[in-house]
N, CA, C, O and CB atoms as a CASP TS submission, in Angstrom:
PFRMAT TS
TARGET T0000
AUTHOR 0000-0000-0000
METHOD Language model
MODEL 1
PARENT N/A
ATOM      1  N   UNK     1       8.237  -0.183  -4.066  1.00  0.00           N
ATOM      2  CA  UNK     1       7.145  -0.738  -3.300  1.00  0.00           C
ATOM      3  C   UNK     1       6.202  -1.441  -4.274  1.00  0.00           C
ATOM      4  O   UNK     1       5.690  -0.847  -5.223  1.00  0.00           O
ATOM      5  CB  UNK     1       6.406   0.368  -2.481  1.00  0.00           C
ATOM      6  N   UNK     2       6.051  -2.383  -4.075  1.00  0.00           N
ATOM      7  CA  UNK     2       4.595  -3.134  -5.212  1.00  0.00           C
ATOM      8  C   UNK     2       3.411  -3.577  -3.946  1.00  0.00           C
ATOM      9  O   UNK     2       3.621  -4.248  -2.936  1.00  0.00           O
ATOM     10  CB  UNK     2       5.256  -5.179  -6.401  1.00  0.00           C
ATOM     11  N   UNK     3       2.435  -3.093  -4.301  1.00  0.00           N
ATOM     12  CA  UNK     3       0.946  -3.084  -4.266  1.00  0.00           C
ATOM     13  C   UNK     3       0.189  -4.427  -4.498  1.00  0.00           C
ATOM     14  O   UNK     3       0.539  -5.109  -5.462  1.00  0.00           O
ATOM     15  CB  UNK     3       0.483  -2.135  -5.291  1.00  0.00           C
ATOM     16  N   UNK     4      -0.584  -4.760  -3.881  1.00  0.00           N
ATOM     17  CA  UNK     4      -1.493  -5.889  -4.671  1.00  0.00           C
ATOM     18  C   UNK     4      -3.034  -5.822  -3.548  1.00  0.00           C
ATOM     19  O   UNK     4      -3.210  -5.197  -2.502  1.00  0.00           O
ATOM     20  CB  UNK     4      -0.467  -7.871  -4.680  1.00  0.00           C
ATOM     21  N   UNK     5      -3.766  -6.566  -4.164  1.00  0.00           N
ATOM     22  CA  UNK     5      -5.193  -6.940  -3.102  1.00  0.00           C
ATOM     23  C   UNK     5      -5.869  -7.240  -3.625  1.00  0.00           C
ATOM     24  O   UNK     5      -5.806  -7.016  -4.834  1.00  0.00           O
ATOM     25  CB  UNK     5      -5.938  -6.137  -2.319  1.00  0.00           C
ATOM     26  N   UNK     6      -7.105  -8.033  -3.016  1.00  0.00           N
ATOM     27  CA  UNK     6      -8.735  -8.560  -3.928  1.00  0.00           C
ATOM     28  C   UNK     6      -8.911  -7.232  -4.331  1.00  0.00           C
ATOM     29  O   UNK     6      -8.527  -6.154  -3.877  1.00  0.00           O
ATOM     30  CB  UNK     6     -10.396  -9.288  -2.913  1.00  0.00           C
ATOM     31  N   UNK     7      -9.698  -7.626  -5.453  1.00  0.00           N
ATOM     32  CA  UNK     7     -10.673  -6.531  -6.358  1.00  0.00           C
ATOM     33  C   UNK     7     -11.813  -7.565  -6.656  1.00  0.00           C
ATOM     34  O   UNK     7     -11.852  -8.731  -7.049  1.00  0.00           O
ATOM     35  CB  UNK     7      -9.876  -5.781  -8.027  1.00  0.00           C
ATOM     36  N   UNK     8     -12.868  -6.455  -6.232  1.00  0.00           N
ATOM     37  CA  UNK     8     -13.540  -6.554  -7.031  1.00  0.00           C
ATOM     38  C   UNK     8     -14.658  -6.400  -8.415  1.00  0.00           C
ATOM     39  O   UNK     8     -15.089  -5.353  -8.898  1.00  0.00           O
ATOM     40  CB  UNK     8     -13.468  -6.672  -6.612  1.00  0.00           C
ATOM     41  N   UNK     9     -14.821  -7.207  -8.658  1.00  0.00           N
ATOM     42  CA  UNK     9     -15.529  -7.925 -10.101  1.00  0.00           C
ATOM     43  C   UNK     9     -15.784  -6.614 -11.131  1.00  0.00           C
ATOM     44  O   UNK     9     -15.213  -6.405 -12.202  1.00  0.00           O
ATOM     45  CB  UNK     9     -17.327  -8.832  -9.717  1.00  0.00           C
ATOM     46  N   UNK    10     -17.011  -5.645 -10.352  1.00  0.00           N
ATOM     47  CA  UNK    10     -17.393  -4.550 -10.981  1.00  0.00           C
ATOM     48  C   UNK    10     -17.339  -3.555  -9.921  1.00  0.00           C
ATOM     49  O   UNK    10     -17.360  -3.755  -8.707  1.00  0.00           O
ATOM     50  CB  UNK    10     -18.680  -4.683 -11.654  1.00  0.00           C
ATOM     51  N   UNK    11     -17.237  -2.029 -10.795  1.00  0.00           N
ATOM     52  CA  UNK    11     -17.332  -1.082  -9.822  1.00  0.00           C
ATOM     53  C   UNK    11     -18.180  -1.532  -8.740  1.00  0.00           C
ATOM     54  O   UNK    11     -18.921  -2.497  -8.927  1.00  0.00           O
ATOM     55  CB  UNK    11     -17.779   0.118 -10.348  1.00  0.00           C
ATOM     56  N   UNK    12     -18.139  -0.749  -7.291  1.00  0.00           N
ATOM     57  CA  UNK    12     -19.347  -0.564  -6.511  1.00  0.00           C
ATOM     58  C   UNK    12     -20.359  -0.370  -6.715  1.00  0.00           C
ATOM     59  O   UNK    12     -20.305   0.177  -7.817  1.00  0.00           O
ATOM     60  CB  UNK    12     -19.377   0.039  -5.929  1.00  0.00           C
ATOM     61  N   UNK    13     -21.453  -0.425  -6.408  1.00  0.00           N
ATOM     62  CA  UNK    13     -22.984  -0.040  -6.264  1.00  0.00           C
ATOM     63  C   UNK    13     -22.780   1.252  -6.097  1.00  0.00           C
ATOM     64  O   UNK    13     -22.006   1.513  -5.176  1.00  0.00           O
ATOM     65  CB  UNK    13     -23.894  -0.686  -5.074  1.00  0.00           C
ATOM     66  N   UNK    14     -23.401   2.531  -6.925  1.00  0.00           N
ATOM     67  CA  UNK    14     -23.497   3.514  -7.235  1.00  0.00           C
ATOM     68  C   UNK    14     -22.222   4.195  -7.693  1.00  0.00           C
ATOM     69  O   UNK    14     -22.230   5.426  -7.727  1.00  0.00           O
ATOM     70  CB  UNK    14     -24.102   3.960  -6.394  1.00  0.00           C
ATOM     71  N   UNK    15     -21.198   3.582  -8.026  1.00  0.00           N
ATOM     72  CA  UNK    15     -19.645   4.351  -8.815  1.00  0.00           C
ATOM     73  C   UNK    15     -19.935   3.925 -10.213  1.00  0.00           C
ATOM     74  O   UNK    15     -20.258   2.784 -10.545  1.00  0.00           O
ATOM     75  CB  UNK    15     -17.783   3.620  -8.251  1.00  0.00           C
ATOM     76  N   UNK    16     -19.732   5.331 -11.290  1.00  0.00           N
ATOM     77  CA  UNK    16     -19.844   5.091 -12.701  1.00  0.00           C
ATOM     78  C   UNK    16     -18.691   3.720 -12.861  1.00  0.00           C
ATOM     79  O   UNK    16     -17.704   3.620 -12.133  1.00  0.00           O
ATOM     80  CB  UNK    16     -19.425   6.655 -13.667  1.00  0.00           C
ATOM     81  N   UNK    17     -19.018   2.789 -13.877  1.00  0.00           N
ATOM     82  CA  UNK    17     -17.988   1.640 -14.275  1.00  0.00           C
ATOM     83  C   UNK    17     -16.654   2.391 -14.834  1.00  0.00           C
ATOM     84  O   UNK    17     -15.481   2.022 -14.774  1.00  0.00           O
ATOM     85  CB  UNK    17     -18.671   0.555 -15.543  1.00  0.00           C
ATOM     86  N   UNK    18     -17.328   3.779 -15.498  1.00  0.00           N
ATOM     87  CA  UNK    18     -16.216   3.868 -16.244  1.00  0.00           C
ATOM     88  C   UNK    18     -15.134   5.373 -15.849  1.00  0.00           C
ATOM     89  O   UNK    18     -14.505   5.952 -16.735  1.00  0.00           O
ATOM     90  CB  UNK    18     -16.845   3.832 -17.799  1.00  0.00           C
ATOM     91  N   UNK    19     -15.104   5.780 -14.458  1.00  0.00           N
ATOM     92  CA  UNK    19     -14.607   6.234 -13.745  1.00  0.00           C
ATOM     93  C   UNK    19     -13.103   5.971 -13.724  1.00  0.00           C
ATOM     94  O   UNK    19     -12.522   4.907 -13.511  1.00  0.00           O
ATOM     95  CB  UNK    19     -15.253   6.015 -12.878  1.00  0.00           C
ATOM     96  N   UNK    20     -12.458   7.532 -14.071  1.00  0.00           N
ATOM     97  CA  UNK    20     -11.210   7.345 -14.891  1.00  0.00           C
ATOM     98  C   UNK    20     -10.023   6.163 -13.214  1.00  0.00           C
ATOM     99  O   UNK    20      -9.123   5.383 -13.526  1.00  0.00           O
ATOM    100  CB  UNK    20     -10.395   9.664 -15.534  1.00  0.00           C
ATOM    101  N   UNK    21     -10.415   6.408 -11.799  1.00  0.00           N
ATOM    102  CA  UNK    21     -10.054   5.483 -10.750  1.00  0.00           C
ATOM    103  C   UNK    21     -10.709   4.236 -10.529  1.00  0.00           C
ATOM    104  O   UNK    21     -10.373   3.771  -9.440  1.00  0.00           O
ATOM    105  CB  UNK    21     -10.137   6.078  -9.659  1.00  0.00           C
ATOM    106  N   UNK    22     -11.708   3.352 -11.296  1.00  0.00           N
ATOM    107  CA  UNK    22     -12.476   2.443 -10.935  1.00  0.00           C
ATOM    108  C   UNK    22     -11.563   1.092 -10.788  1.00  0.00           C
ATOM    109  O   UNK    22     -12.249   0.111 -10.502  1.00  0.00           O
ATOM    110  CB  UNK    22     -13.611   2.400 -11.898  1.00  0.00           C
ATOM    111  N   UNK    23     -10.736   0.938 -10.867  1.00  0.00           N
ATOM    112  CA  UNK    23      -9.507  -0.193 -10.641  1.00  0.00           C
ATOM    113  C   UNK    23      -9.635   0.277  -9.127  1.00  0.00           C
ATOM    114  O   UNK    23     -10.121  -0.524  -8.328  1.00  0.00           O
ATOM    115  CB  UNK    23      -7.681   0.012 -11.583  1.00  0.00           C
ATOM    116  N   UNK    24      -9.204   1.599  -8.666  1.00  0.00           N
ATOM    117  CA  UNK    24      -8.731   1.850  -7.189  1.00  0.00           C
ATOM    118  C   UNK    24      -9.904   1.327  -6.368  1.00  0.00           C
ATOM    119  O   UNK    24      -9.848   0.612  -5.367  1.00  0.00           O
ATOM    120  CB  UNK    24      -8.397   3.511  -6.821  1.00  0.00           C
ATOM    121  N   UNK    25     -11.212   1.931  -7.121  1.00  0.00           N
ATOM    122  CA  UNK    25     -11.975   2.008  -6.383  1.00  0.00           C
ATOM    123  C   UNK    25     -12.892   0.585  -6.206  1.00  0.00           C
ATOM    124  O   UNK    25     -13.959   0.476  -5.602  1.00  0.00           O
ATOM    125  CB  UNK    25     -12.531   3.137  -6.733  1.00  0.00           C
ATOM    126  N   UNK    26     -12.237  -0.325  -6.827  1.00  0.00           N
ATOM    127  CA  UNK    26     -12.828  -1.826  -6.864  1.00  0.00           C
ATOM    128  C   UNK    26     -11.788  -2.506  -5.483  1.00  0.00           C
ATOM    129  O   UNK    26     -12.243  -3.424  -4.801  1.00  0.00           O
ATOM    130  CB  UNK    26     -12.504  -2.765  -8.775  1.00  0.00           C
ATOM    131  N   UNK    27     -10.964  -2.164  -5.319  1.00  0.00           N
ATOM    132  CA  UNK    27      -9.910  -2.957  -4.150  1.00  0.00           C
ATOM    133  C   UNK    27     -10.607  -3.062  -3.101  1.00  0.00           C
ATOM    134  O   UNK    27     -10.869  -2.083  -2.402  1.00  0.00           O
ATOM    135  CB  UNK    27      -8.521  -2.232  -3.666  1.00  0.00           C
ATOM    136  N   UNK    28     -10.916  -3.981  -2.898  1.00  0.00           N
ATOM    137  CA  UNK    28     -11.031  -4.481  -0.930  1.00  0.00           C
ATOM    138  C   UNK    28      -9.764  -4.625  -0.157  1.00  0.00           C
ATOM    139  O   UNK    28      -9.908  -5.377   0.807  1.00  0.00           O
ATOM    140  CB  UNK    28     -11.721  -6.192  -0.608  1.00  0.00           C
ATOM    141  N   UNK    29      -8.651  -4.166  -0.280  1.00  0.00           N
ATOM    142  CA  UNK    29      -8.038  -4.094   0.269  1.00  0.00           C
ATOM    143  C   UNK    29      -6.261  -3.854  -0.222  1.00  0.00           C
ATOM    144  O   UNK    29      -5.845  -4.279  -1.300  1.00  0.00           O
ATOM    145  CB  UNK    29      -8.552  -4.927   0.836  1.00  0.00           C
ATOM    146  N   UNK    30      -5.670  -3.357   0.447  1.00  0.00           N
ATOM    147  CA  UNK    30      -4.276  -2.910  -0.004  1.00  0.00           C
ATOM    148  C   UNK    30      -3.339  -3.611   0.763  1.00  0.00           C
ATOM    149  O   UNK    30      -3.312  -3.555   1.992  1.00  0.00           O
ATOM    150  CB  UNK    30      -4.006  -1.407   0.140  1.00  0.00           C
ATOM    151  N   UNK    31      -2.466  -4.361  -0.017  1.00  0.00           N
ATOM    152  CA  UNK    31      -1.247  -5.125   0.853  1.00  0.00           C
ATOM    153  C   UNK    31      -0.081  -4.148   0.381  1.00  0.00           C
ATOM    154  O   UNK    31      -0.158  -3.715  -0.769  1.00  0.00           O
ATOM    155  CB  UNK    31      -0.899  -7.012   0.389  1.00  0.00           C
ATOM    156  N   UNK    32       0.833  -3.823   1.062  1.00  0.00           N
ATOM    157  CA  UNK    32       2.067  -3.190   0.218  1.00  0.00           C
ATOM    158  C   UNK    32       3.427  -4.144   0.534  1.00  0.00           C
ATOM    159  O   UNK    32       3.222  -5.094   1.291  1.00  0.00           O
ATOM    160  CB  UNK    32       2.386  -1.418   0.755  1.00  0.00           C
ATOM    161  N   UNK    33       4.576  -3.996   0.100  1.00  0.00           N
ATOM    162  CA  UNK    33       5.780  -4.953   0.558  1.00  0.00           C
ATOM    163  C   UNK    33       6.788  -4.239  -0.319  1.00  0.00           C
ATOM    164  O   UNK    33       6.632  -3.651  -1.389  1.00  0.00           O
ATOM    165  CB  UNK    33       5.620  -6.768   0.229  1.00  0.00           C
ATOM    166  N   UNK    34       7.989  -4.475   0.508  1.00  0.00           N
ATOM    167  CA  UNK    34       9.399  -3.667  -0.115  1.00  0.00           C
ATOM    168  C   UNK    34      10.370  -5.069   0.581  1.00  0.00           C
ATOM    169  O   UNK    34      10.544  -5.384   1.759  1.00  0.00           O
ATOM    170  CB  UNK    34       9.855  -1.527   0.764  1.00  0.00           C
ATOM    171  N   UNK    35      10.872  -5.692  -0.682  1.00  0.00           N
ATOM    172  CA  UNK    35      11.164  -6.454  -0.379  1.00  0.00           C
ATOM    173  C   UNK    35      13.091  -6.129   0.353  1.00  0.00           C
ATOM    174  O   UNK    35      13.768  -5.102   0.416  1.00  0.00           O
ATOM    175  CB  UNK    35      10.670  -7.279  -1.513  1.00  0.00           C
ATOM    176  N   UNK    36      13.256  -7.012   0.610  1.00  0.00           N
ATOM    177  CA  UNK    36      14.940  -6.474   1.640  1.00  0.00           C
ATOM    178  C   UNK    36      15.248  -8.040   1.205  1.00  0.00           C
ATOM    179  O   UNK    36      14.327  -8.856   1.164  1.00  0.00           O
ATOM    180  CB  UNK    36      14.926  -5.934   4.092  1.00  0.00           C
ATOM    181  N   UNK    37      16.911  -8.476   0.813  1.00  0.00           N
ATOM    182  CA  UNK    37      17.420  -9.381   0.424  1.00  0.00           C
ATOM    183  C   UNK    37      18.359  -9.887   1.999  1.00  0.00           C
ATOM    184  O   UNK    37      18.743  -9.217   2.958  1.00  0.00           O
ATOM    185  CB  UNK    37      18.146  -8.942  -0.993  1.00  0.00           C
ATOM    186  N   UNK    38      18.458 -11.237   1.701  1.00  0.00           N
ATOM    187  CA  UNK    38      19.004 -12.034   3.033  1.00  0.00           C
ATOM    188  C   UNK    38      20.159 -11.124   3.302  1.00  0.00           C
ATOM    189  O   UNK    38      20.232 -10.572   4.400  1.00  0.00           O
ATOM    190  CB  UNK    38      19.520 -13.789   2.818  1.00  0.00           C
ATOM    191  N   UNK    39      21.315 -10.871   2.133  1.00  0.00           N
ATOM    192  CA  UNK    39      22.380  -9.618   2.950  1.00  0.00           C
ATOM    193  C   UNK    39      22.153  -8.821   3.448  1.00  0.00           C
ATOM    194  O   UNK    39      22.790  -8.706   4.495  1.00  0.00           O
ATOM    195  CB  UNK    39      23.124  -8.920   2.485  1.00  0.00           C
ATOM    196  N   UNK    40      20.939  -7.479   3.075  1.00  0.00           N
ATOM    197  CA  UNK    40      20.622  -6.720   3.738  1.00  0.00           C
ATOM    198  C   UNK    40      19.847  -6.837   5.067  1.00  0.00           C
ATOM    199  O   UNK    40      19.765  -5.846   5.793  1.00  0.00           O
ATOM    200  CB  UNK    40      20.228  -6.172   3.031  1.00  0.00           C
ATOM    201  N   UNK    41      19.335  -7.883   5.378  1.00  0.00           N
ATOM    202  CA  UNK    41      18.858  -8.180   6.403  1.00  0.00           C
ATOM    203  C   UNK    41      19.837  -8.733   7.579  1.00  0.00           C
ATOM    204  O   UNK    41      19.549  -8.650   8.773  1.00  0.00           O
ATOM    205  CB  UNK    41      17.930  -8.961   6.027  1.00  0.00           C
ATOM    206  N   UNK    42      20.929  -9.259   7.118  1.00  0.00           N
ATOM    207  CA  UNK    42      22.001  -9.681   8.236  1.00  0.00           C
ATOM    208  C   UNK    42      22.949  -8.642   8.286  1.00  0.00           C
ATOM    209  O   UNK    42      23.860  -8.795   9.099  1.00  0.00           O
ATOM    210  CB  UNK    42      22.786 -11.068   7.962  1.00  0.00           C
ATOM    211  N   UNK    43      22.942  -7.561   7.560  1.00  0.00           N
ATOM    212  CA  UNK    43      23.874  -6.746   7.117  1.00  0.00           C
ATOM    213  C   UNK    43      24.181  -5.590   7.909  1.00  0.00           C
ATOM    214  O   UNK    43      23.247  -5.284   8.649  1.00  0.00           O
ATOM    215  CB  UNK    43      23.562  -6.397   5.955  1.00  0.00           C
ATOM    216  N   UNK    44      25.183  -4.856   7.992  1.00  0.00           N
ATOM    217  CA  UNK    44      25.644  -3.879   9.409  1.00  0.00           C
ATOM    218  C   UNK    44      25.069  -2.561   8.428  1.00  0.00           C
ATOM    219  O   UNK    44      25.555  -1.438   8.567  1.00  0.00           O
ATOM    220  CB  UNK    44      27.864  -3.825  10.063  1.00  0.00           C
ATOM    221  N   UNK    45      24.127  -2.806   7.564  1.00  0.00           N
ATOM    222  CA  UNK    45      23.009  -1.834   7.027  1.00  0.00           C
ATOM    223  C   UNK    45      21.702  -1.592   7.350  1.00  0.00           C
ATOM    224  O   UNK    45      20.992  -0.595   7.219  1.00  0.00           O
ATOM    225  CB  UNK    45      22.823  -2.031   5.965  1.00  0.00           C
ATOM    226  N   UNK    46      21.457  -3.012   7.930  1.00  0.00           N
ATOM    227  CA  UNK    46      19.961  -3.385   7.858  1.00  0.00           C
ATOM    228  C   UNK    46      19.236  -2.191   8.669  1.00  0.00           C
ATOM    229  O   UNK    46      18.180  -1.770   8.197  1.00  0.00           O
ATOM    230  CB  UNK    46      19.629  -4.980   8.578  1.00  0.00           C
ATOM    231  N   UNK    47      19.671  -1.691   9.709  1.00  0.00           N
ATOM    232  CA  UNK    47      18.114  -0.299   9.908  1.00  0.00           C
ATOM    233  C   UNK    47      18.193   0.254   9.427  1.00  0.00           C
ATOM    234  O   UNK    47      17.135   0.871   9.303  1.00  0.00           O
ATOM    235  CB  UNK    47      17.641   0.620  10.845  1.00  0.00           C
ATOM    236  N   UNK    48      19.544   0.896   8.415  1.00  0.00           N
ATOM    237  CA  UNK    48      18.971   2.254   7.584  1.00  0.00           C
ATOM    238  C   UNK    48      18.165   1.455   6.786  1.00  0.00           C
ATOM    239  O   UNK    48      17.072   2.017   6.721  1.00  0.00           O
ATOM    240  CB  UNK    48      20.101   3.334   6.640  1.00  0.00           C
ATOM    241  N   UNK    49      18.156   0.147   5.972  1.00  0.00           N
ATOM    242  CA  UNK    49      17.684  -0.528   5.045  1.00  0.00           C
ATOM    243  C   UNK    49      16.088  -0.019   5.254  1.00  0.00           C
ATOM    244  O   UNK    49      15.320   0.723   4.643  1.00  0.00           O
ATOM    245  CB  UNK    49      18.088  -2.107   5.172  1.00  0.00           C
ATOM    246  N   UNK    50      16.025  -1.003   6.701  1.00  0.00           N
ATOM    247  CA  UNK    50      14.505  -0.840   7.461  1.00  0.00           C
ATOM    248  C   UNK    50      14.108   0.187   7.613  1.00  0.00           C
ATOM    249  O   UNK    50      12.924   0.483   7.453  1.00  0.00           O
ATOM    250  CB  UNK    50      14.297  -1.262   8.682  1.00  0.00           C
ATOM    251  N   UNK    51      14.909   0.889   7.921  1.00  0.00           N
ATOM    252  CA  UNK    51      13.886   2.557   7.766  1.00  0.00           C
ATOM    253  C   UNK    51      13.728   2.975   6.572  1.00  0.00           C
ATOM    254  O   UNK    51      12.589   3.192   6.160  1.00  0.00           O
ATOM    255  CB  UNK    51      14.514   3.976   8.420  1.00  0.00           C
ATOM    256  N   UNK    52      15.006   3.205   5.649  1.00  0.00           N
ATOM    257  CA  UNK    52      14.286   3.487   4.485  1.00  0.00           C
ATOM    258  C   UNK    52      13.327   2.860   3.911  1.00  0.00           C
ATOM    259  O   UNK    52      12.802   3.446   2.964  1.00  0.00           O
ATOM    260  CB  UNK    52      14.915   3.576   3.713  1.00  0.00           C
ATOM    261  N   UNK    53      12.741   1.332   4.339  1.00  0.00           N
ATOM    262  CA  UNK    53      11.527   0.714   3.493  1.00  0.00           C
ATOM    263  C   UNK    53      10.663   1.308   4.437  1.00  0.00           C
ATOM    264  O   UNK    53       9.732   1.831   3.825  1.00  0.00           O
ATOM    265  CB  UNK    53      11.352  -1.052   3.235  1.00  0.00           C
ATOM    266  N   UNK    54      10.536   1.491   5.907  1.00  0.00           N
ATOM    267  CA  UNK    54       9.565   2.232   6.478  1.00  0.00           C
ATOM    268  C   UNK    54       8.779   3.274   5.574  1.00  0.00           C
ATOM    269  O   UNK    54       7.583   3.167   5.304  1.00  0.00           O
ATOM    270  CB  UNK    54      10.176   2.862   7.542  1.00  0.00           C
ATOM    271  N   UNK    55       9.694   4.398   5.100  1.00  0.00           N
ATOM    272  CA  UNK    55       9.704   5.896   4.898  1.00  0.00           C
ATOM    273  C   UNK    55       9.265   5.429   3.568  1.00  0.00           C
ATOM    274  O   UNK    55       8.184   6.006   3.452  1.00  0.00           O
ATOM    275  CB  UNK    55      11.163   6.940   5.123  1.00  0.00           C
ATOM    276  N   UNK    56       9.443   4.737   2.494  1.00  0.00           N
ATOM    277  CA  UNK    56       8.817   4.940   1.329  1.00  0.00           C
ATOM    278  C   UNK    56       7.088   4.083   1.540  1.00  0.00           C
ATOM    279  O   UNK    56       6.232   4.093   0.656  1.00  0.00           O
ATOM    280  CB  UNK    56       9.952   4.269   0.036  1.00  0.00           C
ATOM    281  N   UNK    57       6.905   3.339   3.047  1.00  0.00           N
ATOM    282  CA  UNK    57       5.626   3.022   2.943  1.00  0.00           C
ATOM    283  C   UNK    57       4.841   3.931   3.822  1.00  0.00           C
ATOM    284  O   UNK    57       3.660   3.890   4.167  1.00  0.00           O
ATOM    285  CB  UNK    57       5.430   1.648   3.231  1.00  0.00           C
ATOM    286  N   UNK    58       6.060   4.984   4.167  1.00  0.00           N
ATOM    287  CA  UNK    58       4.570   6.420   4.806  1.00  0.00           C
ATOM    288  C   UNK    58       3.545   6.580   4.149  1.00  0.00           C
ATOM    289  O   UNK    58       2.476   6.197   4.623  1.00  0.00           O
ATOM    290  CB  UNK    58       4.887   8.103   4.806  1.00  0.00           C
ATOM    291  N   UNK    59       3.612   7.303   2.641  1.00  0.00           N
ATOM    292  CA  UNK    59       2.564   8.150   2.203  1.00  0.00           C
ATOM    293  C   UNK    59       1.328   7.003   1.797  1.00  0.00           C
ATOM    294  O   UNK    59       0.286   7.502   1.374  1.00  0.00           O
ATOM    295  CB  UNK    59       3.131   9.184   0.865  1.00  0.00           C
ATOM    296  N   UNK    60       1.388   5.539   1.899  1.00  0.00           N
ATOM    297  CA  UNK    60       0.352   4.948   1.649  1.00  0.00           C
ATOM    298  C   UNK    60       0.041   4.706   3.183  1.00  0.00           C
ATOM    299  O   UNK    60      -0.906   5.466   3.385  1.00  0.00           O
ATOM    300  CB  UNK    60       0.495   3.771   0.639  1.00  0.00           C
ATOM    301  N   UNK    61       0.324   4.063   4.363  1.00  0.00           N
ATOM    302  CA  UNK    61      -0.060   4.127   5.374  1.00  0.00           C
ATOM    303  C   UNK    61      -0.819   4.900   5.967  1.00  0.00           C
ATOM    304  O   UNK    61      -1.921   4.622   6.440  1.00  0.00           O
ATOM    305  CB  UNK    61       0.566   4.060   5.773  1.00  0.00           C
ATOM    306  N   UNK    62      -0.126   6.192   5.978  1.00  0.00           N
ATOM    307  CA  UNK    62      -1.037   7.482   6.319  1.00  0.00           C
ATOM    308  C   UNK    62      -1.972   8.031   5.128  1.00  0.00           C
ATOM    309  O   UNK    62      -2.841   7.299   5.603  1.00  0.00           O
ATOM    310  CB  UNK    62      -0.044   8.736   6.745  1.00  0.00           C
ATOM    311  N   UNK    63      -2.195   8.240   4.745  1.00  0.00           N
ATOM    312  CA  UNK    63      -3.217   8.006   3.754  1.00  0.00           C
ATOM    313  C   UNK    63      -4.355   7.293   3.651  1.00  0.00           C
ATOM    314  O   UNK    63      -5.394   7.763   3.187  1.00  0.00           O
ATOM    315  CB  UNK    63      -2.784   7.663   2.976  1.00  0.00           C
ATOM    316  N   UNK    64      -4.177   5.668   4.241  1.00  0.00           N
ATOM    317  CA  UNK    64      -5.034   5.056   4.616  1.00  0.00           C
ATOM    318  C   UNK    64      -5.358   4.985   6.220  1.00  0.00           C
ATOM    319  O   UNK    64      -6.086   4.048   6.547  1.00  0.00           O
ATOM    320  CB  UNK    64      -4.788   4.015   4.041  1.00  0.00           C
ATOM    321  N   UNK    65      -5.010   5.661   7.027  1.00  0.00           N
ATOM    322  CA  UNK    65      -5.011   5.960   8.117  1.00  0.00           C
ATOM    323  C   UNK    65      -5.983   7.040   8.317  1.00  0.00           C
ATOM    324  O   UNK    65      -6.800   6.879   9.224  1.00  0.00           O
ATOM    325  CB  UNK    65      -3.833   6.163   8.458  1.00  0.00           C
ATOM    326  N   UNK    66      -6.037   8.290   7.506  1.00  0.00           N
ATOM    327  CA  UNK    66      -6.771   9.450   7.104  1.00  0.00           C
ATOM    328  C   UNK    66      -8.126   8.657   6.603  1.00  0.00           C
ATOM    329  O   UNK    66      -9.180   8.580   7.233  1.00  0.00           O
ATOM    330  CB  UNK    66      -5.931  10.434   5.892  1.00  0.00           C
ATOM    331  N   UNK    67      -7.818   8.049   5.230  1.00  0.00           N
ATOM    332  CA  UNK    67      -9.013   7.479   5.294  1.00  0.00           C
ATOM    333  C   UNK    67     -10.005   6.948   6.457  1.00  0.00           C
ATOM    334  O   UNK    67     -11.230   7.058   6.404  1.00  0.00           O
ATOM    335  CB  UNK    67      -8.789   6.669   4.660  1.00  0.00           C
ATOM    336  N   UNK    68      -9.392   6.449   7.349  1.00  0.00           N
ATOM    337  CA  UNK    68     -10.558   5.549   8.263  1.00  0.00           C
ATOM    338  C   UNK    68     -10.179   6.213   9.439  1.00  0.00           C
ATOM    339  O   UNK    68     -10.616   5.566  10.390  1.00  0.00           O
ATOM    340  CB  UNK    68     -10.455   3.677   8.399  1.00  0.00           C
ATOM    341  N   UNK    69      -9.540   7.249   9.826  1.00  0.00           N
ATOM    342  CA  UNK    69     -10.394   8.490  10.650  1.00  0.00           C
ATOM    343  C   UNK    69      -9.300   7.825  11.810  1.00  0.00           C
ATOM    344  O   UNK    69      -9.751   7.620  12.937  1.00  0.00           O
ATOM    345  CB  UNK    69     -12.629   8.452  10.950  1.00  0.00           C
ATOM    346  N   UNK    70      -8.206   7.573  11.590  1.00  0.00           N
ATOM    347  CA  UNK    70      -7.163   7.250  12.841  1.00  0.00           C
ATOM    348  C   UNK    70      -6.003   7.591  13.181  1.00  0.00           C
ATOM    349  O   UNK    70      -5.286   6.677  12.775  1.00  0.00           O
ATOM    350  CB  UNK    70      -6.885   6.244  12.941  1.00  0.00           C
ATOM    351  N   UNK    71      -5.424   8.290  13.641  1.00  0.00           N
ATOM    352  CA  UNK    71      -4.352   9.053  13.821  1.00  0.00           C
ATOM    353  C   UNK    71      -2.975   8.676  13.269  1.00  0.00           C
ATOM    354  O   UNK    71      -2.482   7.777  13.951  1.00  0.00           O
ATOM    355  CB  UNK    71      -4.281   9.201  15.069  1.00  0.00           C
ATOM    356  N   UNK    72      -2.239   9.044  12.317  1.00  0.00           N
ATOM    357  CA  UNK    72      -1.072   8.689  11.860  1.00  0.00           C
ATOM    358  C   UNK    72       0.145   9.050  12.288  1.00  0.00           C
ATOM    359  O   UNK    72       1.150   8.611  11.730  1.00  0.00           O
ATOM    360  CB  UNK    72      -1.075   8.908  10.873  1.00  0.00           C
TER
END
């Protein structure tokens, strides 16, 4: 799975700068992606494919789901 999103500039307003998470805690936002290749996508694999990319993007989904107070 690779990760990416804006960050920003400096910690938040009231987070120490030098807070051993201050990378995490600078993100405005989390994109995730598992990428799947044109065979596997036409392929007499493709839902286990798709589920298994489902299942390795649980524990960040729900997680951020917990965060903002919404049922996972």
């Amino acid at each position: 799975m690779t990760l990416w999103g804006e960050s920003l500039k400096r910690a938040p307003p009231g987070y120490d700068p030098e807070h051993p998470l201050v990378e995490d805690l600078k993100k405005k936002d989390f994109v995730g992606m598992i990428s799947l290749t044109p065979r596997q996508v036409t392929g007499p694999k493709f839902m286990d494919d798709f589920l298994g990319a489902c299942r390795k993007m649980d524990p960040l989904n729900r997680f951020l789901a917990k965060a903002m107070g919404v049922a996972w």
